[in-house]
C-alpha positions in Angstrom: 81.7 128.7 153.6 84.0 125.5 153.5 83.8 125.7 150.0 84.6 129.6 149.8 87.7 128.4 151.8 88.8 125.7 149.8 88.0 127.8 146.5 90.4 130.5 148.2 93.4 128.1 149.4 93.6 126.4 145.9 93.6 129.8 143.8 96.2 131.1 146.4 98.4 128.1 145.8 98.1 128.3 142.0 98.9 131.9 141.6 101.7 131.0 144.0 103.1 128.5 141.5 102.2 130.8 138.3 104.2 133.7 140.1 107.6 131.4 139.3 108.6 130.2 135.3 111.3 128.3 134.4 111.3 127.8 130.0 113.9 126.6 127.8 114.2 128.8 125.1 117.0 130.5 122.6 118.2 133.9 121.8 120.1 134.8 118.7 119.9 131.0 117.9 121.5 129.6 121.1 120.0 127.6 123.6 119.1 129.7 127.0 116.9 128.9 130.0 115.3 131.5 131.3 114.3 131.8 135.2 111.2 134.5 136.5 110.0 135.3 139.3 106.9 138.2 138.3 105.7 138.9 142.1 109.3 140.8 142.4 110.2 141.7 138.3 113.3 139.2 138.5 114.0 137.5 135.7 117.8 135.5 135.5 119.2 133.9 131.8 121.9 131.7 132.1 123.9 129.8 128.6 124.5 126.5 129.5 126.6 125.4 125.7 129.0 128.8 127.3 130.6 127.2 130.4 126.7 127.5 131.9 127.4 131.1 132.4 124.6 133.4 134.0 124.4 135.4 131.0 121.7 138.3 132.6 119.6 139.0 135.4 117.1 141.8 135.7 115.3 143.6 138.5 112.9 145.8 137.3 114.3 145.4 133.9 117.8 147.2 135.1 120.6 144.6 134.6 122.3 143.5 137.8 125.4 141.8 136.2 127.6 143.3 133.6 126.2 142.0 130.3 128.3 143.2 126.6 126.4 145.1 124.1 125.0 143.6 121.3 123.6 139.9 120.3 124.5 136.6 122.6 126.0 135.3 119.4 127.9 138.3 118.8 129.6 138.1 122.2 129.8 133.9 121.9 132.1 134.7 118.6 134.2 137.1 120.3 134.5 135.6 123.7 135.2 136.9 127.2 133.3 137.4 130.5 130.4 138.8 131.7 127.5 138.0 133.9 128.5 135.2 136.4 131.4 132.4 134.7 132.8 129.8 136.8 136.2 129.2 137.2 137.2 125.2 137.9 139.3 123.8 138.3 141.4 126.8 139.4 140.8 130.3 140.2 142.2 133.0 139.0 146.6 132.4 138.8 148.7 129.6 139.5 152.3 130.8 139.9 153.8 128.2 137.6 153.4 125.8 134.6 152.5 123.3 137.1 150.6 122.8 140.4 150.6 120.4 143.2 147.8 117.8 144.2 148.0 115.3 147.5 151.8 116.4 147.2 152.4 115.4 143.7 153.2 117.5 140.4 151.2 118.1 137.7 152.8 120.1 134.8 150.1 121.6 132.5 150.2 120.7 128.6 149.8 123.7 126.9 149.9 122.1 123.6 146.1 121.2 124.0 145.3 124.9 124.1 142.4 124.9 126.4 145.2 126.5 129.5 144.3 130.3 129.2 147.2 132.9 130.3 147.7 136.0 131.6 150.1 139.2 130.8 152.7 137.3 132.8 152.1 134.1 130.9 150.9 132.6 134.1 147.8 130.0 133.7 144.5 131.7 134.5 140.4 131.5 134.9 140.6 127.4 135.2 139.8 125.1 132.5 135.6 125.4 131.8 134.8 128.4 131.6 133.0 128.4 127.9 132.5 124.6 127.8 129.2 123.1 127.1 127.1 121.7 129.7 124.1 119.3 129.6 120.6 120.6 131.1 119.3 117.8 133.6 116.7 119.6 135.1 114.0 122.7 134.4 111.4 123.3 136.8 109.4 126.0 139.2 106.6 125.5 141.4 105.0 127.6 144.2 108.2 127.6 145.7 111.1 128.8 143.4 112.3 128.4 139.4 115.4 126.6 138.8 117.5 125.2 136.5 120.7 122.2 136.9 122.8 121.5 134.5 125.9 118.9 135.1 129.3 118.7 133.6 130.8 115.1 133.6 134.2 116.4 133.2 136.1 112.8 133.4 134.7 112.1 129.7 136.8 114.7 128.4 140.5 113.6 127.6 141.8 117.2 127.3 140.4 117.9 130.7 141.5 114.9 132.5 145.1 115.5 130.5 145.8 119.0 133.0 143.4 117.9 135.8 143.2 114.6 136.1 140.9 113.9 139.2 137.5 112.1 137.5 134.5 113.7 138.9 131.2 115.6 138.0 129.3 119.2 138.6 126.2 119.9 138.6 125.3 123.3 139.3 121.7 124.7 140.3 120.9 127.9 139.9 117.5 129.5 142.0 115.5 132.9 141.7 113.3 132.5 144.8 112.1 136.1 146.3 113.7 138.0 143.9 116.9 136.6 144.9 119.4 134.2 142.8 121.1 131.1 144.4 123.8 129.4 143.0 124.7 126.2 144.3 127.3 124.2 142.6 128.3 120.0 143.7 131.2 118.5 143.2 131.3 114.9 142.9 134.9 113.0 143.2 134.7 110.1 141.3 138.7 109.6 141.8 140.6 107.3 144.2 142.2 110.1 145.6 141.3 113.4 147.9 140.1 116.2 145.1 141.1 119.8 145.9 138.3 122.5 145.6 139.8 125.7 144.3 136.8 127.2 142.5 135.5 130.7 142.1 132.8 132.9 140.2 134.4 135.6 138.8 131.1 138.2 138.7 130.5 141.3 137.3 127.5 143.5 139.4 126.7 146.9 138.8 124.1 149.4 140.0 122.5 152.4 138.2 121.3 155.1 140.2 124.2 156.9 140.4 127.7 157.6 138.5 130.3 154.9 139.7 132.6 157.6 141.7 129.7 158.1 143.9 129.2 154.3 144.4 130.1 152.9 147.9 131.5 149.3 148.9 131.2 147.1 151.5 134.4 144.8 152.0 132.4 142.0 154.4 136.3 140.7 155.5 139.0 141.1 158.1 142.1 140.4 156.1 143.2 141.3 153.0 145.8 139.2 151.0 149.4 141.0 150.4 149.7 140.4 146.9 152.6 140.2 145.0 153.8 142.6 141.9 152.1 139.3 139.5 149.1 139.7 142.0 149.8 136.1 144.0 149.2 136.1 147.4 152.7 136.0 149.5 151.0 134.8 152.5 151.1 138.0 154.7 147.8 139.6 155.2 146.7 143.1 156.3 143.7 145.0 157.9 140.8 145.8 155.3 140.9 149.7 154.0 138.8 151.5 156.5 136.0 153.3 156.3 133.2 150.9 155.9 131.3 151.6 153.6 134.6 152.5 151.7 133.9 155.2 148.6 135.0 153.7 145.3 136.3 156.9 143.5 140.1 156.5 143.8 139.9 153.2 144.7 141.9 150.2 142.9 141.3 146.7 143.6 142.3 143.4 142.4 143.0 141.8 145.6 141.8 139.0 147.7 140.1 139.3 150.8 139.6 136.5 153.7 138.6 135.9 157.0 134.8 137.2 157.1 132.5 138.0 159.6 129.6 135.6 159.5 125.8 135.2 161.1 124.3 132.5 162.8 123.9 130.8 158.9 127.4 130.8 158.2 127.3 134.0 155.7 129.4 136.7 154.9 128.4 139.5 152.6 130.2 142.0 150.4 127.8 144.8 148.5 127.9 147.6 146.6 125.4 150.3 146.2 124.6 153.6 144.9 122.1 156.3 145.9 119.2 153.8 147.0 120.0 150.7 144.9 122.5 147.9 146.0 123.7 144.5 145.4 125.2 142.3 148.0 127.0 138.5 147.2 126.2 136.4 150.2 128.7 133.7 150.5 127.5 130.4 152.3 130.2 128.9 155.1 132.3 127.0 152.1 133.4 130.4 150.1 136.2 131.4 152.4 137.5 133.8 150.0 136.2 137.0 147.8 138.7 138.6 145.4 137.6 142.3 144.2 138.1 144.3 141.6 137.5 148.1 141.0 139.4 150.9 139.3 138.9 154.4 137.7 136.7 154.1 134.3 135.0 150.6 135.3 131.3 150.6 135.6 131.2 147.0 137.7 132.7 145.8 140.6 133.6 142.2 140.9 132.8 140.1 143.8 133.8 136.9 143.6 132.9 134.0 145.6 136.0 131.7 146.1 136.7 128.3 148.0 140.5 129.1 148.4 142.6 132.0 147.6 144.1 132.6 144.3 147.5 130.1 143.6 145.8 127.8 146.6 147.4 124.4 145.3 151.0 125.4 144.9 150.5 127.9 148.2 149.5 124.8 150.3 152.3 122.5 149.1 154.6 125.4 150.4 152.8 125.6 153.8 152.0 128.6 153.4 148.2 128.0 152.8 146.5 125.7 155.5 142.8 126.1 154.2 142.6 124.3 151.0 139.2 122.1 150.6 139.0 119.0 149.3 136.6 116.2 148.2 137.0 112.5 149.6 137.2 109.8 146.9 133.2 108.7 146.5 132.4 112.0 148.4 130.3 115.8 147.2 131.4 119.4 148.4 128.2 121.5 148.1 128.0 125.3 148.5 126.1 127.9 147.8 125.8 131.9 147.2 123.4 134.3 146.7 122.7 137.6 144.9 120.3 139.8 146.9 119.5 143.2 145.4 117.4 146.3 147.1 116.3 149.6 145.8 116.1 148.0 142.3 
């Protein structure tokens, strides 16, 4: 019998630590690692030589994030986003050519070419977001399959030239239960305070039903007023009401603060359709989600922020009093999670 129970426990343990993959791999000739978990049919791909983007992730074989048609290579040629890029060191606009740090200016140097801009010619989407990153770690047990990958951005002159605080990232990301964590660390290797103004600018979508009839659940108290070049002007307002708000006729690019949380710390923001739904939990650190819907778009994006969008240039003003930073020799760690149902 004590044998029978041994026998038992041990195959238990090692179809536990079968149920979870983790494999390097590459599709369309680029290097991908590939994350599974069979017990719930998730499986998550993320590019780490395109700014370690999560490139797919599949419940059921239905995509959860918003990935382009056609080949990874094809979309690497072309650029853009999809899937899950990360935005560092900025989020989304700063309201001028330059932004303040520890109360100094720093005027950006758009002769390098790696500052992106928007239709008002403001800087957007941070610095990273299709830079290569360096694989540290690939492993799953009985427990979870992961993946880390750092960035030691203070190598890079160009980097250093338009942010110039020497640190490193290494980023984690998780499938464990069918749901994905991403966990990012900032280390500040710099003699000064860091700020932390980072975001994930997702794409999530669900497939049971047309768009129109999808619902949305805006997991915040105050919405940002936003001015006509979408930069917050400090006031804030109540979220729209009902809750779960309808989508048809909605129109969102707008930033959203102030959420309720549970005894963890989390907020939540989802979206679903007739039975399926996707929901962004957002661990104490992300403060901030900016959304974006509108007529004829098939995803939503939730995206977990640390500040709101312009945060550097918005504190200096006094007008922002929630801006993170990092100690010199000290980490900011945070996570979020994508949870899905109905899938």
């Amino acid at each position: 019998m004590k044998k029978l129970i041994l026998f038992t426990v041990a195959f238990s343990l090692a179809a536990s630590a079968a149920n979870y993959t983790a494999k390097r791999t590459t599709r369309d000739g680029i290097n991908v690692v590939v994350l599974a978990d069979a017990a719930h049919k998730a499986e998550f791909t993320v590019v780490p030589s395109m700014g370690n983007m999560g490139y797919e992730f599949k419940i059921n074989g239905k995509q959860v994030l918003n990935t382009p048609a056609g080949s990874l290579a094809e979309f690497k040629a072309k650029g853009g986003m999809c899937g899950i890029p990360f935005l560092w060191p900025y989020a989304n606009r700063i309201d001028q050519d330059y932004y303040y740090a520890n109360g100094k200016k720093y005027h950006f140097n758009f002769d390098l070419g790696n500052v992106g801009r928007d239709q008002n010619k403001l800087p957007i989407h941070g610095l990273v977001r299709t830079f290569p990153w360096a694989v540290v770690s690939v492993k799953a047990d009985g427990k979870a399959a992961e993946v880390t990958s750092r960035m030691e951005y203070y190598k890079y002159p160009d980097l250093m030239a338009q942010f110039p605080f020497a640190h490193t990232i290494d980023m984690t990301y998780r499938l464990k239960d069918g749901v994905l964590e991403v966990e990012t660390a900032i280390h500040n290797l710099a003699t000064e305070p860091m700020p932390v103004a980072l975001g994930f600018h997702s794409f999530y979508k669900v497939h049971d039903a047309p768009p129109d009839d999808w619902t949305i659940h805006l997991g915040a108290r105050d919405q940002m007023v936003l001015s006509k070049i979408l930069i917050p002007t400090g006031e804030v307002k109540p979220v729209p009401t009902p809750d779960p708000l309808p989508i048809k006729g909605t129109r969102f690019d707008d930033v959203f603060t102030n959420m309720p949380r549970d005894a963890q710390g989390h907020g939540e923001f989802w979206i679903q359709g007739k039975v399926e739904k996707v929901s962004v939990i957002y661990g104490p650190k992300y403060d901030v989600a900016v959304v974006v819907t509108g007529p004829g778009r098939d995803v939503v994006v939730m995206e977990a922020m640390s500040a709101i969008t312009n945060a550097f240039n918005l504190a200096q003003a006094g007008i922002y009093k929630k801006l993170q930073s990092v100690p010199p020799g000290g980490e900011w760690r945070e996570s979020f999670w994508v949870k899905t149902a109905g899938f």
